[in-house]
MIDREN-848697 format. One record per residue (C-alpha): residue number from 1; residue in one letter; x, y, z. Coordinates in steps of 0.001 Angstrom, whole numbers, padded with zeros to 6 digits. Each point is the difference from the previous one (the first is absolute). Example, Ala and Ser with C-alpha at 12.3 -4.5 7.8 and 13.67 -1.06 7.14 Angstrom:
2
<pt pos="1" code="A" xx="012300" yy="-004500" zz="007800"/>
<pt pos="2" code="S" xx="001370" yy="003440" zz="-000660"/>
END
This chain:
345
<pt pos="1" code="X" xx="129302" yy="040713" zz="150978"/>
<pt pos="2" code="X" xx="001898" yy="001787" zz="-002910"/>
<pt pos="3" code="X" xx="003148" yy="001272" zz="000853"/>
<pt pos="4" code="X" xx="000917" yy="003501" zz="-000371"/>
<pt pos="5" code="X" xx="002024" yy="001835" zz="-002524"/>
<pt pos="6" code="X" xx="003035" yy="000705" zz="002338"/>
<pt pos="7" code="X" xx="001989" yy="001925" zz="-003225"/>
<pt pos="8" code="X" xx="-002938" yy="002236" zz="-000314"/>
<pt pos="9" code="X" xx="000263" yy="001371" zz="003418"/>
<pt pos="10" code="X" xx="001830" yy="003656" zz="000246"/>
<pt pos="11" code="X" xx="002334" yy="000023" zz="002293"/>
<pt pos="12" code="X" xx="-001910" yy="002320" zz="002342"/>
<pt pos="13" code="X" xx="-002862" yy="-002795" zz="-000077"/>
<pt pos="14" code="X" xx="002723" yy="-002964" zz="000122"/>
<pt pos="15" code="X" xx="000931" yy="001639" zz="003223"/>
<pt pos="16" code="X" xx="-003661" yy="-000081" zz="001167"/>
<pt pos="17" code="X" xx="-000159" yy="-003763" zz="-001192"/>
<pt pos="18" code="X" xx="002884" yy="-000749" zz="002005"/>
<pt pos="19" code="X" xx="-001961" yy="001093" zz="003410"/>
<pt pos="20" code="X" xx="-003363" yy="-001528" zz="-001041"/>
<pt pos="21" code="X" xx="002299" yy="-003531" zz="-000291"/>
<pt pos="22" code="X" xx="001679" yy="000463" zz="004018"/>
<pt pos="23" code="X" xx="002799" yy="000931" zz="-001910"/>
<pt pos="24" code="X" xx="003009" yy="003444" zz="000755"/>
<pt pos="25" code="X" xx="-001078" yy="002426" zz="-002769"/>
<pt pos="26" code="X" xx="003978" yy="000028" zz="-000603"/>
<pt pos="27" code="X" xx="-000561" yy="-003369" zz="-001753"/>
<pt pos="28" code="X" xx="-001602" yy="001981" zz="-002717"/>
<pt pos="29" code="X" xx="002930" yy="001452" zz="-001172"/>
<pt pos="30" code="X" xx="001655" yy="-003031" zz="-000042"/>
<pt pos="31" code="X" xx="-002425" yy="-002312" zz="-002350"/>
<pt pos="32" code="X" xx="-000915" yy="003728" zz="-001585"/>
<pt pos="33" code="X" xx="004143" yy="-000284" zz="-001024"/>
<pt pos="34" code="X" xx="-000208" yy="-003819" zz="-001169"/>
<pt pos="35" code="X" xx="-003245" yy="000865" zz="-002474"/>
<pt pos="36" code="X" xx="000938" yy="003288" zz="-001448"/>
<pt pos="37" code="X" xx="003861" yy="-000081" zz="-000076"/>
<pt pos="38" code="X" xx="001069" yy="-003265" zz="000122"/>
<pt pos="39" code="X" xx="-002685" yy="-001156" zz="-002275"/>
<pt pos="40" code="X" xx="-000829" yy="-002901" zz="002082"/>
<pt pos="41" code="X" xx="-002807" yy="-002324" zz="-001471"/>
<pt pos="42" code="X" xx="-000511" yy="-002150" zz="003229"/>
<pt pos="43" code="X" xx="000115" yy="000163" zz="003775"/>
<pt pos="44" code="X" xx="002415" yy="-002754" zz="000267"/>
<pt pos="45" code="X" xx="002983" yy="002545" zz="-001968"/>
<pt pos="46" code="X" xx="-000644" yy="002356" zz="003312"/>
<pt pos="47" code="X" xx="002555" yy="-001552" zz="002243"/>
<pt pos="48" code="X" xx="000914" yy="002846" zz="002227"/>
<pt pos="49" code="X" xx="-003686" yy="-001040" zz="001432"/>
<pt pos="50" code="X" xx="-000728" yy="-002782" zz="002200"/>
<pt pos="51" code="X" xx="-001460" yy="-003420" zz="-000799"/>
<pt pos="52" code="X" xx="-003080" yy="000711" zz="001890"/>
<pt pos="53" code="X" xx="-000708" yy="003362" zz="-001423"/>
<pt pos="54" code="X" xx="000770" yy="-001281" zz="-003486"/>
<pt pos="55" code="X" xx="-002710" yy="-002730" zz="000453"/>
<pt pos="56" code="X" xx="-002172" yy="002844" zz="001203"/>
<pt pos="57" code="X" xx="-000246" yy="002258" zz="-002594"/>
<pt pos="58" code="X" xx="-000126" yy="-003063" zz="-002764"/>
<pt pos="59" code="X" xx="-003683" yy="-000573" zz="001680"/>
<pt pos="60" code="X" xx="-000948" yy="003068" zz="-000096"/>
<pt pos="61" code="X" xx="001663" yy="001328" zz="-002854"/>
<pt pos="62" code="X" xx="000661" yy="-000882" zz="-003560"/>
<pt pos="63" code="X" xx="002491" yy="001986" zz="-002433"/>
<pt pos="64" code="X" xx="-001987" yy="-000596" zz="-003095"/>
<pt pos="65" code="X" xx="001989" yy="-001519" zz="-003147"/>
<pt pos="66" code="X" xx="000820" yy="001622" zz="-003130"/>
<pt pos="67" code="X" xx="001801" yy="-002672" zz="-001685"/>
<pt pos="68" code="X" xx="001507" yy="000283" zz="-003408"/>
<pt pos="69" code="X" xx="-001864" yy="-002481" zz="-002861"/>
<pt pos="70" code="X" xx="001813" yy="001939" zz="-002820"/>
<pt pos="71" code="X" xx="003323" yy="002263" zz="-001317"/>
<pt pos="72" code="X" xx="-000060" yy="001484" zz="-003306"/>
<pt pos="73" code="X" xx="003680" yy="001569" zz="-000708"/>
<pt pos="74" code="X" xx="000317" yy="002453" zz="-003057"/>
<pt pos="75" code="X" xx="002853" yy="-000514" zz="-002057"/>
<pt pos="76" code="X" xx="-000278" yy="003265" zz="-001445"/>
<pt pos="77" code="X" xx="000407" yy="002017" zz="003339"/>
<pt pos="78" code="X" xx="000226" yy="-002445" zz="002492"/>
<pt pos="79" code="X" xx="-003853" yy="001097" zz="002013"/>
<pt pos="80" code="X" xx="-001045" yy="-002995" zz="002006"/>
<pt pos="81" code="X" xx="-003849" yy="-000449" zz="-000040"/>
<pt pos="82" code="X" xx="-001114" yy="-002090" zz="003147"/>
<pt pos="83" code="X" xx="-003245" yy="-002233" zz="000495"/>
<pt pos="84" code="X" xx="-001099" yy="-000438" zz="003129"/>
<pt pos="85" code="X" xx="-002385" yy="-002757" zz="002109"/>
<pt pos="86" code="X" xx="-001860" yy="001561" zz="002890"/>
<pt pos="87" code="X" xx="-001800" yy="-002366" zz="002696"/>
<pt pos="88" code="X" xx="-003252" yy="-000562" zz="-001586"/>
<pt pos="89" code="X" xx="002113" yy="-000629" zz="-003273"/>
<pt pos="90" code="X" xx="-001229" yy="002823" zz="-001883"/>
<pt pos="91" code="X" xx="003138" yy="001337" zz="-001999"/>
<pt pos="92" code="X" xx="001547" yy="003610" zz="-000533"/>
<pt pos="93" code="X" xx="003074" yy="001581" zz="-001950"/>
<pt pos="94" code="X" xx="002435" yy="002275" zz="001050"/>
<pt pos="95" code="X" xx="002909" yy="001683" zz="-002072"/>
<pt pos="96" code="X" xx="003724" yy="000671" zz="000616"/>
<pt pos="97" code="X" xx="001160" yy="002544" zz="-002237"/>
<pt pos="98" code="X" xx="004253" yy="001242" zz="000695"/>
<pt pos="99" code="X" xx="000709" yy="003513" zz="-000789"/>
<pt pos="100" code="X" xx="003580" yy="002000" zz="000688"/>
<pt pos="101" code="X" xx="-002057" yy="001680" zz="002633"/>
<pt pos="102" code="X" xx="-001141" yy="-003603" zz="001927"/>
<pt pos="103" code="X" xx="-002461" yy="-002269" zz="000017"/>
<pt pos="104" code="X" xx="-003117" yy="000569" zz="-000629"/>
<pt pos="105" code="X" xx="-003648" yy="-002508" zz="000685"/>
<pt pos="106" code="X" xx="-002617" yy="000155" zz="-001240"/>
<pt pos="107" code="X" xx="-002994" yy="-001436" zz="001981"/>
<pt pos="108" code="X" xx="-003441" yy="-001747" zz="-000133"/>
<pt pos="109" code="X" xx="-002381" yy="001687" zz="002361"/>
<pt pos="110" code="X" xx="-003148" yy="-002866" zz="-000777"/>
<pt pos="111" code="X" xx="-000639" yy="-002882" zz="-001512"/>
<pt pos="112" code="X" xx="-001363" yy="000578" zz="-003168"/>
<pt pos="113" code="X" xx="-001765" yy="003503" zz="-000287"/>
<pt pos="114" code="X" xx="-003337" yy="001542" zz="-000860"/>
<pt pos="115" code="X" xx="000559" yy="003355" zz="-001576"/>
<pt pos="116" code="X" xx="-000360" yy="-001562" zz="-003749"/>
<pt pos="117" code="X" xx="002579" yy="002145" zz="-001810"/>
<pt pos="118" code="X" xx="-000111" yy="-001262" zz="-003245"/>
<pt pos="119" code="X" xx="003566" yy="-000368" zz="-001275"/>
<pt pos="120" code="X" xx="000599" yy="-002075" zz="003765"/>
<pt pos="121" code="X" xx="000457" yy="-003840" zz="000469"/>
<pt pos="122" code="X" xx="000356" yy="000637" zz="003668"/>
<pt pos="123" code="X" xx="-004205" yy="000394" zz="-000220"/>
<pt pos="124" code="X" xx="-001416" yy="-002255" zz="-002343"/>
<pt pos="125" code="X" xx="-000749" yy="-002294" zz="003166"/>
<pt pos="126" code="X" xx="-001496" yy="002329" zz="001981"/>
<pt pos="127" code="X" xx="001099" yy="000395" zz="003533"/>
<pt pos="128" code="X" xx="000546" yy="-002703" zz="002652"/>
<pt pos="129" code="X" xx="000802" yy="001404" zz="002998"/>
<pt pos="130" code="X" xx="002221" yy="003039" zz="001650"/>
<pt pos="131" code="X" xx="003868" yy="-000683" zz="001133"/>
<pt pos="132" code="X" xx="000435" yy="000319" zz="003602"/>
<pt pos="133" code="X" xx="002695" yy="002269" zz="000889"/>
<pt pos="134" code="X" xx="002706" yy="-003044" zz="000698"/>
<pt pos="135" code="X" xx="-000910" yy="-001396" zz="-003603"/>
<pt pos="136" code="X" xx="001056" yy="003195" zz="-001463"/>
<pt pos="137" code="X" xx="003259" yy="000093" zz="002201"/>
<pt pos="138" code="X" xx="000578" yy="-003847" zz="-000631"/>
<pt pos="139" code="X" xx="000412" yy="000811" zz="-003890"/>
<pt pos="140" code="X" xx="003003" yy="002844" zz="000942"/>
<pt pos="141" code="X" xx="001336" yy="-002167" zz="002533"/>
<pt pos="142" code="X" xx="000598" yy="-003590" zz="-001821"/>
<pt pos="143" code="X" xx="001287" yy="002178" zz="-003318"/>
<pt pos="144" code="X" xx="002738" yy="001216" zz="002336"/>
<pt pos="145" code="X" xx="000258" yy="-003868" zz="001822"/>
<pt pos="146" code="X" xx="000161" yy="-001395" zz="-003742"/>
<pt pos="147" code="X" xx="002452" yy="002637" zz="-001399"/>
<pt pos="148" code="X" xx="001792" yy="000768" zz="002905"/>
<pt pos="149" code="X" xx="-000523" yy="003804" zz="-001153"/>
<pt pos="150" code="X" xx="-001249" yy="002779" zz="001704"/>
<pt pos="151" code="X" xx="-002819" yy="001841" zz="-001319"/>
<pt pos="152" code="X" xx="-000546" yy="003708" zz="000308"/>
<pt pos="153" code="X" xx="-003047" yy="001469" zz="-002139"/>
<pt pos="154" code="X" xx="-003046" yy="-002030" zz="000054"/>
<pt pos="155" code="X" xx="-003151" yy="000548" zz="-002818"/>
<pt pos="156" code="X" xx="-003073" yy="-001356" zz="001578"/>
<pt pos="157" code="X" xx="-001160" yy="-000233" zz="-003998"/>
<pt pos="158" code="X" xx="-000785" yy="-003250" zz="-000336"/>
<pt pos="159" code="X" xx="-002844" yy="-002307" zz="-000075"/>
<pt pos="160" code="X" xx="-003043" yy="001907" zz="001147"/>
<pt pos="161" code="X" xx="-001001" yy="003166" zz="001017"/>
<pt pos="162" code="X" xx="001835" yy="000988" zz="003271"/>
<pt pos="163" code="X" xx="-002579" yy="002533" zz="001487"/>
<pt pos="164" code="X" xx="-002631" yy="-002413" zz="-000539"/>
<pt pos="165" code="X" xx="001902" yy="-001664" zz="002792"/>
<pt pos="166" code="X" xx="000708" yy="003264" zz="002431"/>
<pt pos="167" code="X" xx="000128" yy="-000676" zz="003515"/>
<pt pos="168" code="X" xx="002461" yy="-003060" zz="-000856"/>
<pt pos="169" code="X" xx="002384" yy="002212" zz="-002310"/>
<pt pos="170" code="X" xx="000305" yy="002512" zz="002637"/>
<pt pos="171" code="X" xx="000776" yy="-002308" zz="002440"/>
<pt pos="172" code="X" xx="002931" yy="-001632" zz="-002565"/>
<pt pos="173" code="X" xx="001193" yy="003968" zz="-000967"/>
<pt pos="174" code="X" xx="000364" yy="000325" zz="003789"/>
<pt pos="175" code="X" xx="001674" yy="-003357" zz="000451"/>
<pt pos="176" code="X" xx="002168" yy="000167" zz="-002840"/>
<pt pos="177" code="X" xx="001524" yy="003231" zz="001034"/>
<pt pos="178" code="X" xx="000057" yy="-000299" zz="003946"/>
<pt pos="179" code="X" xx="003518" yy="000249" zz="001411"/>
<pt pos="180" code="X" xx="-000515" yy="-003260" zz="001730"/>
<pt pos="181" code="X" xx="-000264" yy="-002167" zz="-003452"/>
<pt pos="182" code="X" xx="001246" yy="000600" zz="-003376"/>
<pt pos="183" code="X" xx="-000205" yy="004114" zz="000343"/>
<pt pos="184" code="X" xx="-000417" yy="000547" zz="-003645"/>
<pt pos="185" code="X" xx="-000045" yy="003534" zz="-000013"/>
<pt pos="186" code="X" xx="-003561" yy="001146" zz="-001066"/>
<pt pos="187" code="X" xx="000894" yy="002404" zz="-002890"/>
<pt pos="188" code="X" xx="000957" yy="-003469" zz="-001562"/>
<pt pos="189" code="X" xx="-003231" yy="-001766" zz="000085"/>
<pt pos="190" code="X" xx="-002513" yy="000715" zz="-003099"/>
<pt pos="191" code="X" xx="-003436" yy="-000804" zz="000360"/>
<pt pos="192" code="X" xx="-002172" yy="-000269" zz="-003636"/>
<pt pos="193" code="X" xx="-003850" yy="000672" zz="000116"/>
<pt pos="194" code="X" xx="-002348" yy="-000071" zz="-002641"/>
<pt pos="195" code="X" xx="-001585" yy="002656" zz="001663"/>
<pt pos="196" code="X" xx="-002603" yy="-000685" zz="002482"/>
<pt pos="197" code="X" xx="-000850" yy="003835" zz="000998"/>
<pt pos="198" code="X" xx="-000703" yy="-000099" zz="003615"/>
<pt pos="199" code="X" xx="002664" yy="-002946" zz="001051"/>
<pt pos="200" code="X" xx="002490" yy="002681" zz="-001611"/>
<pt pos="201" code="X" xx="-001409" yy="002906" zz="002121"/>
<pt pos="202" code="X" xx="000163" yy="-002350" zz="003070"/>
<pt pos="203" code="X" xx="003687" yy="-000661" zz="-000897"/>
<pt pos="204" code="X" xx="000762" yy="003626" zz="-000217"/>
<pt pos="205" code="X" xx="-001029" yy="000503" zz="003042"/>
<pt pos="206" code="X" xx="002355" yy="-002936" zz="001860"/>
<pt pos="207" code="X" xx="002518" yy="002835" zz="-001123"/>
<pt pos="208" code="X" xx="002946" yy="-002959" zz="-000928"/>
<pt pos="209" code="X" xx="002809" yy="000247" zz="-002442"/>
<pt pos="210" code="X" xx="-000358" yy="-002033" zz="-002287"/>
<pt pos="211" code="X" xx="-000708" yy="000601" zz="-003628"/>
<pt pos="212" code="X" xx="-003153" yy="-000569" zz="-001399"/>
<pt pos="213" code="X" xx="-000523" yy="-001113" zz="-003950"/>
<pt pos="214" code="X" xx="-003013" yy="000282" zz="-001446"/>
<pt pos="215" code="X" xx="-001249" yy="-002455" zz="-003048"/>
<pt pos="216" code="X" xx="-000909" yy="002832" zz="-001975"/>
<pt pos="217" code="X" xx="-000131" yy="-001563" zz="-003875"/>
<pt pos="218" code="X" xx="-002239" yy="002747" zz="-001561"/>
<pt pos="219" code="X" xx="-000012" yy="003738" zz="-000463"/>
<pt pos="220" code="X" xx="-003613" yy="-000254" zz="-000233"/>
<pt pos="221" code="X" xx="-002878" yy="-001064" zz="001946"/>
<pt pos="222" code="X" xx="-001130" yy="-001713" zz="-002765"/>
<pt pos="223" code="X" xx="003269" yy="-001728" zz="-000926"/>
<pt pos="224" code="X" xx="000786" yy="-000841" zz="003707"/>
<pt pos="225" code="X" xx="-003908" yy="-001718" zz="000215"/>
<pt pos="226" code="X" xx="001344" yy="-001902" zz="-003304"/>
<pt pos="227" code="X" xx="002627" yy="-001585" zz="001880"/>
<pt pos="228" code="X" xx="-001098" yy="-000228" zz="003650"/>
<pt pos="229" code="X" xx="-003106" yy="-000590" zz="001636"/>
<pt pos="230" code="X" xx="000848" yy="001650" zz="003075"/>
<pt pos="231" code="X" xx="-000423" yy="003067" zz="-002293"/>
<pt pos="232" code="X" xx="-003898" yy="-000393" zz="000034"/>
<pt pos="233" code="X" xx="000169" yy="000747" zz="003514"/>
<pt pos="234" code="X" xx="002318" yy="003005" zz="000561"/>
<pt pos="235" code="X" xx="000104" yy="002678" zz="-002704"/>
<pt pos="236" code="X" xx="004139" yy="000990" zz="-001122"/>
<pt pos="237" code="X" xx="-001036" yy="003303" zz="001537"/>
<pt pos="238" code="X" xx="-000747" yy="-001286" zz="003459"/>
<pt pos="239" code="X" xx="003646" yy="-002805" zz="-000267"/>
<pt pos="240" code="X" xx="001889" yy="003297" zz="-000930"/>
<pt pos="241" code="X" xx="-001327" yy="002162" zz="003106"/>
<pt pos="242" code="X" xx="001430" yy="-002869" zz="002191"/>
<pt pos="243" code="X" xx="002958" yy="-000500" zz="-001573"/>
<pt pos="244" code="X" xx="000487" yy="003882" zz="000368"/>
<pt pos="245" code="X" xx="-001103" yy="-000631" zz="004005"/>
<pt pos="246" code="X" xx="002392" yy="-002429" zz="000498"/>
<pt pos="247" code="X" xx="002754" yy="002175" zz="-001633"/>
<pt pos="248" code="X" xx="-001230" yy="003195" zz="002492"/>
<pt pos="249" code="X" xx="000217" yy="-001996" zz="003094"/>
<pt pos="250" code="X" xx="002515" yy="-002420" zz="-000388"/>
<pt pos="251" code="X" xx="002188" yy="002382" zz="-001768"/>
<pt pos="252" code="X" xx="000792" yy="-003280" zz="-002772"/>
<pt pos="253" code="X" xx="-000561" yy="000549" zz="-003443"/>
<pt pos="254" code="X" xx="-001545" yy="-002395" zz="-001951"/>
<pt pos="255" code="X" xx="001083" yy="-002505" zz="-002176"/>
<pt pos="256" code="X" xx="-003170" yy="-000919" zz="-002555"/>
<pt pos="257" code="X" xx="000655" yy="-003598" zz="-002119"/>
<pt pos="258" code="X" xx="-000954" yy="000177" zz="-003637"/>
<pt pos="259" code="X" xx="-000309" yy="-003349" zz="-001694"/>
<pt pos="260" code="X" xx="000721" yy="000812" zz="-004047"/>
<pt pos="261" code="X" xx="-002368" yy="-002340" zz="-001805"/>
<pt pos="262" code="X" xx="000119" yy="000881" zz="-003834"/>
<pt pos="263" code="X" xx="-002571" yy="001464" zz="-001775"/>
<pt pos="264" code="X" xx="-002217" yy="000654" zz="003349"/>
<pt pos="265" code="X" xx="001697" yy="002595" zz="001917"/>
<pt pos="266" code="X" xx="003148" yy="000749" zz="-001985"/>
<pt pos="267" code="X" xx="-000338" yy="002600" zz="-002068"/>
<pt pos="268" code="X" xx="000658" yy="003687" zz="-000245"/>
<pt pos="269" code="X" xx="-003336" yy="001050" zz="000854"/>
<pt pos="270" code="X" xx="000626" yy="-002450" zz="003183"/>
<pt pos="271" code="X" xx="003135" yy="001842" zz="000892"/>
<pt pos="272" code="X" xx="-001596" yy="003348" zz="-000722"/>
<pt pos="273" code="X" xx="-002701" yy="-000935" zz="002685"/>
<pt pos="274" code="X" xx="002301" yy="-001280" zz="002577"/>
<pt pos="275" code="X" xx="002509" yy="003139" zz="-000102"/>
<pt pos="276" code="X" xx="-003448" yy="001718" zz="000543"/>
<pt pos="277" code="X" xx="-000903" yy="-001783" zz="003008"/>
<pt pos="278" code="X" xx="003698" yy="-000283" zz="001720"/>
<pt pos="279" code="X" xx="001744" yy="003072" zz="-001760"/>
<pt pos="280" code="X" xx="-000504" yy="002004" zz="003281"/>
<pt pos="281" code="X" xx="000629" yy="-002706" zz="002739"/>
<pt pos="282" code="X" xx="002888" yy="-001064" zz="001834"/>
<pt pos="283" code="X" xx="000456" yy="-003442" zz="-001331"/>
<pt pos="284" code="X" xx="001568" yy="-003287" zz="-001589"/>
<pt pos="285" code="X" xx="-001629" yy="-001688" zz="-002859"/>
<pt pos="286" code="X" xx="001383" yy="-003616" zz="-000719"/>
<pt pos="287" code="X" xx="-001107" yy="-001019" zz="-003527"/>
<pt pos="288" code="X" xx="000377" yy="-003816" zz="-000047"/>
<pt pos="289" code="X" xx="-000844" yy="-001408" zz="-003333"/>
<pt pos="290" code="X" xx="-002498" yy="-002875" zz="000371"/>
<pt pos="291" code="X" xx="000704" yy="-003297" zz="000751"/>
<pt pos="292" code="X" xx="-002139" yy="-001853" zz="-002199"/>
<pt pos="293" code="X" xx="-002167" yy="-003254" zz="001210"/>
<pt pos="294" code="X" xx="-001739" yy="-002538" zz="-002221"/>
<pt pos="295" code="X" xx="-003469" yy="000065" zz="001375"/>
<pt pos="296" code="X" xx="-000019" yy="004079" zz="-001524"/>
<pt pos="297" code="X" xx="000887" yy="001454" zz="-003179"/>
<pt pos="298" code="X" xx="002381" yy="002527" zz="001463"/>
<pt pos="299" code="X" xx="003286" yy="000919" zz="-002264"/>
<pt pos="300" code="X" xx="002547" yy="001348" zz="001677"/>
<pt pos="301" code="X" xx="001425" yy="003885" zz="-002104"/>
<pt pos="302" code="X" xx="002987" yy="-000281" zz="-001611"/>
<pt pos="303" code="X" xx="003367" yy="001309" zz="001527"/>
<pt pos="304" code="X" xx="-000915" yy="003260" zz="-002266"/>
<pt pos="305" code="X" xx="-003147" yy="000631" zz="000541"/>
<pt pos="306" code="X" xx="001164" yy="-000286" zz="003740"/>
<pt pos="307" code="X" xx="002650" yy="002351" zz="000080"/>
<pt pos="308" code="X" xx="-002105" yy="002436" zz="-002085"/>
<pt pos="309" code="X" xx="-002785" yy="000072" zz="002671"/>
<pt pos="310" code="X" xx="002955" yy="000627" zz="002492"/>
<pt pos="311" code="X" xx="001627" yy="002737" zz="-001717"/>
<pt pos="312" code="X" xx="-003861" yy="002196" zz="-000400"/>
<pt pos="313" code="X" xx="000004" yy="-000169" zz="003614"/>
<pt pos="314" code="X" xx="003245" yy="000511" zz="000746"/>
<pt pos="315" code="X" xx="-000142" yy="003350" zz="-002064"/>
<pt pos="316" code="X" xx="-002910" yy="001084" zz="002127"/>
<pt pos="317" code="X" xx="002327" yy="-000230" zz="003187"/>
<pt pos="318" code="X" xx="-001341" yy="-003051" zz="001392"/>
<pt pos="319" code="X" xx="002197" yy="-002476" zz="001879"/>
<pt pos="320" code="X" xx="000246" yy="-003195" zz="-001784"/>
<pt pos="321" code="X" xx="001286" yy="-003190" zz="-000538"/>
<pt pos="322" code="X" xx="-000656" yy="-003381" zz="-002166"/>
<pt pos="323" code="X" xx="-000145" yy="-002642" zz="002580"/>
<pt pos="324" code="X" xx="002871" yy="-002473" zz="-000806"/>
<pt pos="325" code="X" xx="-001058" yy="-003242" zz="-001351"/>
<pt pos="326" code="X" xx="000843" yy="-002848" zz="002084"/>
<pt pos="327" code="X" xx="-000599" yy="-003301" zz="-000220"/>
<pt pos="328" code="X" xx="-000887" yy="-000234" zz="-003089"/>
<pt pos="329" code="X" xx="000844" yy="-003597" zz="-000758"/>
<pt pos="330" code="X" xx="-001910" yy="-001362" zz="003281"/>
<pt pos="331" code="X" xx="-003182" yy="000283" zz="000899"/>
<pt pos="332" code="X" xx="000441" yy="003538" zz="001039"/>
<pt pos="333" code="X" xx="-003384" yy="001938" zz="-000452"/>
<pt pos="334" code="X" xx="-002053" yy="-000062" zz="003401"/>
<pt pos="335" code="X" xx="-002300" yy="-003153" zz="000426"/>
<pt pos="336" code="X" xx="001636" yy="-001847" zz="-003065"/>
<pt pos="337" code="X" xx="001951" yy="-002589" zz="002080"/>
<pt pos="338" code="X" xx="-002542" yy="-000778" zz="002293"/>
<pt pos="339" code="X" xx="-002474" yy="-000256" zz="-002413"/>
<pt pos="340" code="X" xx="002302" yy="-002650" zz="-002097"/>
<pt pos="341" code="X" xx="-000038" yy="-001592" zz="003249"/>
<pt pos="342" code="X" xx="-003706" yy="-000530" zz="000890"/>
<pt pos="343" code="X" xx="-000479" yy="-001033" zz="-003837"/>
<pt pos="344" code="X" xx="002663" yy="-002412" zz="000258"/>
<pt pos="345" code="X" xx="-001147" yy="-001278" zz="003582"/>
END
């Protein structure tokens, strides 16, 4: 028989667990404590519980492993890019990135992804499988064991497409921000979708506080289809009437990410189509110049031709920035390092 996911459990359930087992639901909060707070990564490191119930819940339970293969440390700005071994030894990255306002991770949601955007490494693979809700924690949880630094904004932005894997990122969101674990608040959790229309309607609806950031990359339909494949499903008309849904009743504006890639999406007819699109809504556009990735001819704009595209939007009273490049002397870009990796391997 398999044994079960005990870091996966809310605590609500953990408590029900507890009962099913012949066990005080008060013991809940206990090994609830020694998963989410103290970080523990075995049952043996719970010793405020008895020998007998230790030996217990190691046959019924497992806390599944999400073991560090891999640290890449920037010398430039210091961001720590993590690669991390699961159980059935697929692999996944995860970035540290320090600001003056704290730390901020950024988080795999799958292994591997299928959404095919074309300037991605994360999805030349295709998808292998979902992250269970204690996978995603793990990758939060051994940053802070390794660093011995608390984190406080999380970006679930990296490998794969993180409402492709719903009911488990809900169930992390919920986790991640419960009073009895880490109790990140949830105004500082970002979730990125490529935007998958109904999944974002159904997330509206679960009326949480976290911000949502949508892959946008394209004024156009046509542009966007260009890019993204996930565009051939949902038309930019349809992805903007849920972003403006979430926004009316979560009361969160939206952030939308615009990779830069030169020559495709940069220019001033570009910008005149975005201010056209967002002019009127309550919202954050990041501009992140693209990372480029040898298996595409991508070029990345200059610092310029950046700024330029900034400034047109800017003018237009639009709120934005030019994401901050870090990294840049690692393998920084989502999916490179893991990709390296399963060359190498």
């Amino acid at each position: 028989m398999e044994k079960r996911d005990i870091r996966s459990y809310p605590f609500e359930q953990l408590k029900g667990e507890m009962l099913l087992i012949g066990e005080k639901a008060f013991r809940a909060k206990q090994i609830y404590e020694w998963i989410h707070v103290k970080l523990a990564g075995s049952f043996e490191e719970m010793t405020n519980l008895s020998k007998q119930l230790r030996a217990k819940l190691a046959q019924e339970y497992e806390i599944y492993p999400v073991e560090m293969l891999e640290q890449q440390i920037s010398q430039i700005d210091g961001t720590n890019k993590f690669l991390f071994r699961l159980r059935d030894d697929n692999v996944i990255e995860s970035v540290l990135m320090r600001y003056q306002h704290g730390n901020s991770v950024c988080i795999s949601s799958q292994v591997g992804c299928r959404m095919g955007c074309r300037f991605c490494a994360s999805t030349l693979d295709g998808l292998q499988r979902n992250l269970t809700p204690s996978e995603m924690l793990g990758q939060i949880y051994e940053i802070q064991k390794l660093t011995g630094e608390r984190v406080s904004n999380v970006v679930v932005m990296g490998t794969g497409e993180p409402l492709d894997n719903y009911e488990n990122l809900l169930i992390f969101i919920r986790m991640l921000s419960d009073e009895h674990g880490l109790n990140i608040s949830q105004r500082n959790i970002t979730v990125s979708t490529c935007g998958i229309v109904p999944v974002m309607e159904k997330l509206a609806k679960e009326k949480l506080q976290i911000t949502l950031a949508l892959s946008l990359h394209g004024s156009t339909q046509e542009k966007r289809r260009e890019l993204m494949p996930v565009a051939n499903k949902y038309e930019l008309s349809e992805v903007l009437k849920a972003c403006d849904d979430y926004f009316e009743k979560t009361g969160r504006r939206m952030t939308f990410e615009y990779s830069l890639v030169h020559g495709v999406n940069d220019t001033d007819e570009d910008a005149k189509e975005l201010i056209s699109i967002l002019g009127r809504r309550n919202c954050h556009v990041n501009l992140i110049p693209v990372n480029p990735i040898k298996e595409r001819n991508f070029e990345k704009p200059s610092k310029k031709s950046a700024f330029n595209f900034k400034n047109k939007l800017e003018k237009s009273g639009i709120n934005v920035t030019i994401r901050r490049e870090m990294g840049s002397d690692i393998d920084g870009a989502c999916g490179q390092l893991r990709r390296r990796y399963a060359q190498r391997e």
